[in-house]
N, C-alpha and C positions, 0 to 999 in steps of 0.2 A: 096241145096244151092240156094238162091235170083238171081234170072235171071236179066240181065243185064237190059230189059226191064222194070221188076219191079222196079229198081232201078232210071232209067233215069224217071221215071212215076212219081214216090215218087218223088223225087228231083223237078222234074219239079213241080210240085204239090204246092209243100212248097215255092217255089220261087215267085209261084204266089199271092199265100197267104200274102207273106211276105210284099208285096209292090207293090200299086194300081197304075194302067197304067194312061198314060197320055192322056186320052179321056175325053169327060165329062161324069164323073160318079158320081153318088151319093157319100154323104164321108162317110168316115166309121165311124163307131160307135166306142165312147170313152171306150172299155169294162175292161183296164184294164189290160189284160193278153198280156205280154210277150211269143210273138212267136215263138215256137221252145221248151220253158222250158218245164220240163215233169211232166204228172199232177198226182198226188200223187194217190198212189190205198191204198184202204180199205180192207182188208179181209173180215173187216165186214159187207163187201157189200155184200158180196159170198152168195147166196142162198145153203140152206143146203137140204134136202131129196128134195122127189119128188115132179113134180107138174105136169098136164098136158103138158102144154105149156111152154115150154121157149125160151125165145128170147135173142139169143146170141149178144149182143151191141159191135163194133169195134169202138170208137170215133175217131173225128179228130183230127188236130194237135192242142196240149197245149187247149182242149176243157175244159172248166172247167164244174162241175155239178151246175145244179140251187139249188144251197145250200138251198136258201128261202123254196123253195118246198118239200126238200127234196128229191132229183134228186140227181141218182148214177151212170149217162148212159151216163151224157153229155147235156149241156145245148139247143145245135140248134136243134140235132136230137134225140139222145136218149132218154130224157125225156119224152120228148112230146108223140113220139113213144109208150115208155112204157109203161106209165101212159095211155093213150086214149085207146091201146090196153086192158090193164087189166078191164079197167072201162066196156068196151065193152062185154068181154069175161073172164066171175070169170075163174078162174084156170090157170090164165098165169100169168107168172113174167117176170124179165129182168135178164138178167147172163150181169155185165160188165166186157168185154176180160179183162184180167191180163194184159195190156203192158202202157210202158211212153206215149205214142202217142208225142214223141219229137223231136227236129231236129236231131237226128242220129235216122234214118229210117231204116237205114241197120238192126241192129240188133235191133230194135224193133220193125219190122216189123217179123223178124225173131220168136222172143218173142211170140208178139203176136198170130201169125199163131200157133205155138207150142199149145199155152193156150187155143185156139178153138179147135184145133183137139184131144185134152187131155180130156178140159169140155165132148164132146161129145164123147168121148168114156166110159169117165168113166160114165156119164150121164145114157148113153145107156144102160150097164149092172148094175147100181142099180136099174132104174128105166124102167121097159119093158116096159110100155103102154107112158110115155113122146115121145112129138115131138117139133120138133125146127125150130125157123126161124132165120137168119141169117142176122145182119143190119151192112153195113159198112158206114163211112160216110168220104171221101176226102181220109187220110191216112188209118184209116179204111176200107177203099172198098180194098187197097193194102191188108192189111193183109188177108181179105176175099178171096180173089183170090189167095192170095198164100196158105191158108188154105186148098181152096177146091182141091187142086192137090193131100192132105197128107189125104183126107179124106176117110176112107175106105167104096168102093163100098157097102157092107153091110149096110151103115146108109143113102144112099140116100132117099129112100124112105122114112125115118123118118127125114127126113130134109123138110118143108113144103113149105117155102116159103122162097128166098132170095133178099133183096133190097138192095140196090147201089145209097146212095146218091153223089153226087160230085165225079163221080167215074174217073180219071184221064186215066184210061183205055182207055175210049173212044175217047179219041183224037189220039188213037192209030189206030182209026177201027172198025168195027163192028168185025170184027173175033179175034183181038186183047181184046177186050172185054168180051167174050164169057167165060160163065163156063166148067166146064166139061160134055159131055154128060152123061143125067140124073140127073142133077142139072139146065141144061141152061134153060131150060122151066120153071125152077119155079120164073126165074128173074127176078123183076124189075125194071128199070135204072130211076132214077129220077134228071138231070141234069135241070136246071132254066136256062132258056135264059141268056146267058149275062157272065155264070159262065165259066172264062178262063181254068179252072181246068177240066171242060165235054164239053163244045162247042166249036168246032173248031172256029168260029166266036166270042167268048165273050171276051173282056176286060176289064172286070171291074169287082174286087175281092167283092168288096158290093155286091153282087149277090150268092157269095159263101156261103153268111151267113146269105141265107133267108131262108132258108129251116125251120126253125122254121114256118113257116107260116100255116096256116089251108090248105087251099089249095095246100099245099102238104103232111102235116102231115095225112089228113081224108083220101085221096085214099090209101094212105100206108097202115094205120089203117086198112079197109076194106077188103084189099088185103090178109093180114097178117091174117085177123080173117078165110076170106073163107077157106086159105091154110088149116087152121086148124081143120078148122068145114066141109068141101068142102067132 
């Protein structure tokens, strides 16, 4: 069942997102997407046999793919992610979680988490030598952390690396935060100054939605290739 904690995190999360504080902040970009709507899944996104590497993608809320590019993972962080990570390292692809990423979090949070610990089981026993990294990003980092509770102790170690962008957790704590032991070392939290969603200190949602940026996309990238190659 979704811990009440998760809940108040998600919520809180999307309210932020929803509408920009009264500070001076940059304004937001005209993108477009209605907030909270839930963004359509492709089957035919689903990667089929094996492959080295894959990288399970949680998007955020109502994140749409860079369609232009052909992006299946989510426009701020998955894409970018994916694509830089493969160009990096042949033999890796993107798994995007199965869930709405919409304003009812409850169960599609629930959804989601089901679809990661599912991917990665079945994942597991067709393909013995695959390992995985783990991207959540704002509601995404929710399903992530509710995932890893359901994840069975047997696949840690083929879990290589997990990131957390805009991860709402953390306004909770650093202990509030934390994986399970044997997955928390592989973590890393990547919150943007400013971003009301991970810094206690930030007010202003423009910040939520920079993470497309190099400068945080190429440490990720990096991060992500060592877990693998490491």
């Amino acid at each position: 069942m979704l811990s009440t904690q998760l809940l108040v995190v998600s919520l809180g999360s999307l309210a932020l997102v929803a509408a920009q504080g009264a500070v001076n902040c940059p304004e937001l970009p005209d993108t477009g997407v209605t907030m909270g709507e839930p963004v359509p899944m492709h089957p035919e996104h689903i990667p089929t046999g094996c492959s080295d590497f894959e990288i399970l993608v949680a998007r955020g809320t109502s994140e749409p793919n860079y369609e232009t590019g052909g992006g299946k993972f989510g426009i701020v962080v998955g894409d970018p992610v994916v694509s830089n990570t493969t160009l990096k390292l042949p033999g890796a692809r993107g798994y995007p979680v199965q869930y709405p990423a919409s304003s009812d979090i409850v169960s599609g949070t629930i959804r989601g988490s089901l679809d990661v610990v599912r991917r990665l089981r079945s994942q597991a026993v067709a393909c013995p030598n695959q390992t995985f990294a783990l991207v959540g990003y704002s509601q995404g980092a929710g399903v992530m952390h509710a995932a890893a509770k359901d994840i069975p102790v047997h696949l840690y170690s083929r879990i290589k690396s997990l990131v957390m962008f805009g991860d709402g957790y953390r306004r909770l704590g650093d202990v509030l935060s934390r994986f399970p032991v044997g997955l928390n070392s592989k973590v890393m939290q990547v919150c943007a100054e400013g971003d009301p969603v991970c810094d206690t200190s930030g007010e202003c949602v423009y910040y939520h939605l920079t993470y497309i940026r190099p400068d945080y996309i190429n440490p990720v990238v990096n991060f992500i290739v060592r877990g693998f190659t490491g």
